[in-house]
N, C-alpha and C positions, 0 to 999 in steps of 0.2 A: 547584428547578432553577436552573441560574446563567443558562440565557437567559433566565429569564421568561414561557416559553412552553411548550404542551403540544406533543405528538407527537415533538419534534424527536431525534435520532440520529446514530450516526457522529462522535462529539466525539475532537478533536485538539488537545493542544497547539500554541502556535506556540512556534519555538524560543526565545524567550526567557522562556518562562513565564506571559508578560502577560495574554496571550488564550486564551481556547477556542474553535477555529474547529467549525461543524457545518453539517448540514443542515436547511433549516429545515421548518415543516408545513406542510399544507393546499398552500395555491397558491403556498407559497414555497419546493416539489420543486424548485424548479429555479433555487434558490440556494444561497448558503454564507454564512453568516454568521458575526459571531464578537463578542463580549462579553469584556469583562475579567473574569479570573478571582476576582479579588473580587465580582463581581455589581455594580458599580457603574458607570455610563454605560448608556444605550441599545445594543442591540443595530445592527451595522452590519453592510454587505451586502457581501463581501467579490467575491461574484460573482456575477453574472446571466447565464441560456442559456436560451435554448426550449424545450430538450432536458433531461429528468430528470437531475441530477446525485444521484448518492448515494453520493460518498464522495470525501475532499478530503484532500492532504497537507501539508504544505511540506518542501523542503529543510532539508535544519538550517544551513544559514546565510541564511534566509526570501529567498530571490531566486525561486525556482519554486515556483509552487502547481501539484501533480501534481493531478487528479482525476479521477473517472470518471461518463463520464456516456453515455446512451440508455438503454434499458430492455431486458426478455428476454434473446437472443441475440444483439443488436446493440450492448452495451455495448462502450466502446474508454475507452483512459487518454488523456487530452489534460492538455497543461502550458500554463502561461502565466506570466510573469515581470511581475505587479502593478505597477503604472508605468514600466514600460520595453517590453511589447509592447502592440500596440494590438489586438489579435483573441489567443485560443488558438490551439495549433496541435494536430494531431494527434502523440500519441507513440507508443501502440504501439496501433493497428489496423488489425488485417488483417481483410480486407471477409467474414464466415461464421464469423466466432468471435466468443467471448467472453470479453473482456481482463477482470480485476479486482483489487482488492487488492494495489495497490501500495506497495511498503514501500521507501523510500530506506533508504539504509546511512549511518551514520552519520559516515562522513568524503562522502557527498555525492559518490559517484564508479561506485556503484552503484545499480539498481533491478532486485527483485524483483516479480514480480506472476505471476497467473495464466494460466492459457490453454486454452481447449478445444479447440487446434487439434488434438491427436490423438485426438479423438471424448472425450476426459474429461478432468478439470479438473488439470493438471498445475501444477507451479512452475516460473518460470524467470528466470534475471538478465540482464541488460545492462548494457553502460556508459550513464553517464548524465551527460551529455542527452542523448549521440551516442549512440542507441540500435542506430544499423544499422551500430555496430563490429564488433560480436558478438552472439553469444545463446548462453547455456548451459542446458541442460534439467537441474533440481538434482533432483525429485521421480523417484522410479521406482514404476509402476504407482497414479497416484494423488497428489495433492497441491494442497493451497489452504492460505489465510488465512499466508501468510511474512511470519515477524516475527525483523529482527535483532539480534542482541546487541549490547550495548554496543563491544565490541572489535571489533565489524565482522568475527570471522572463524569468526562463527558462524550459520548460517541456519535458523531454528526454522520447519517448519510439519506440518501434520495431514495423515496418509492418508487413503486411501478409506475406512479402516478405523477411521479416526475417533483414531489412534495419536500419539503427538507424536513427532515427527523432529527431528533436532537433524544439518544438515551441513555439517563443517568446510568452511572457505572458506579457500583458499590465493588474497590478490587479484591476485596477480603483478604483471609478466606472466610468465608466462600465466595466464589464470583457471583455476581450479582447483578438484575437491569431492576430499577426498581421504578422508573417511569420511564414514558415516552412522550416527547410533546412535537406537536404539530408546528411548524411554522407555514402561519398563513400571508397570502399578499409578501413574500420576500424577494427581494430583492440585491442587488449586492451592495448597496448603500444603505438602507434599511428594512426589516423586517418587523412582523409583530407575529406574538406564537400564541397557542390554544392551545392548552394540554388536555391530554387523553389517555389515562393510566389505563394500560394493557397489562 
């Protein structure tokens, strides 16, 4: 393992490649660390909370570390900007759900993540940092784990039904989903997909 240590999860690049940021074990739930990805230096503590952290981002231009942290159905996404804030702040929690799995886009002007505010685990984007510009609901009937493409105008995640979703992102303005297509028979070597405009 490149940290050096057992249990640890949730591993991230940072955007320049140098580091592997994660979570660490045992009594250290309730940090993020990160080690260069050569395995060489001691491990450093990128962040400390009270509160369970179990999962950590940065922007692709390393100014915000997105992560998420409390436990059950009290998880929420908080950001902080590493030497320029002096506390986190909250980003997206709303007080009876559970925020998770956020995925900035990669020009760093959006964020995707979860939500169970309609009784089951849906996808949705916002602008980002200014999250209370907008909100778009991308998932129908079902949706977790949003992962961007490269080109930013594409938002990949899984149904209820366990299916890979792939939907086009128009970023405007206006925000925009203008398809959704199916991938069927997928795999992680390869896939074939069926579109299904919703």
């Amino acid at each position: 393992a490149v940290s050096g240590e057992s249990g640890q999860h949730s591993p991230e690049w940072s955007p320049d490649g140098e580091y592997i940021m994660y979570v660490g074990a045992g009594d250290g739930l309730r940090e993020l660390r990160r080690r260069r990805s050569n395995a060489t230096g001691p491990a450093e503590v990128v962040l400390a909370r009270e509160r369970e952290i179990s999962q950590g981002v940065w922007s692709p231009d390393g100014e915000w570390l997105v992560y998420r942290e409390g436990t059950g159905d009290g998880r929420d996404i908080w950001a902080v900007r590493p030497g320029q804030d002096e506390e986190p702040r909250p980003l997206i929690a709303d007080p009876g759900y559970d925020e998770k799995a956020a995925a900035i886009s990669p020009d760093g002007r959006w964020i995707a993540y979860e939500s169970s505010e309609t009784g089951q685990d849906e996808v949705y984007v916002r602008p980002f940092p200014n999250v209370e510009e907008g909100k778009w609901q991308i998932s129908i009937s079902g949706g977790r784990e949003p992962a961007w493409a490269h080109s930013g105008r594409e938002l990949f995640y899984l149904t209820s039904g366990n299916e890979l979703m792939a939907a086009e992102i128009v970023p405007g303005p206006p925000f925009s989903v203008t398809d959704r297509t199916t991938f069927t028979g997928w795999t992680p070597a390869s896939c074939t997909k069926s579109s299904s405009r919703t």
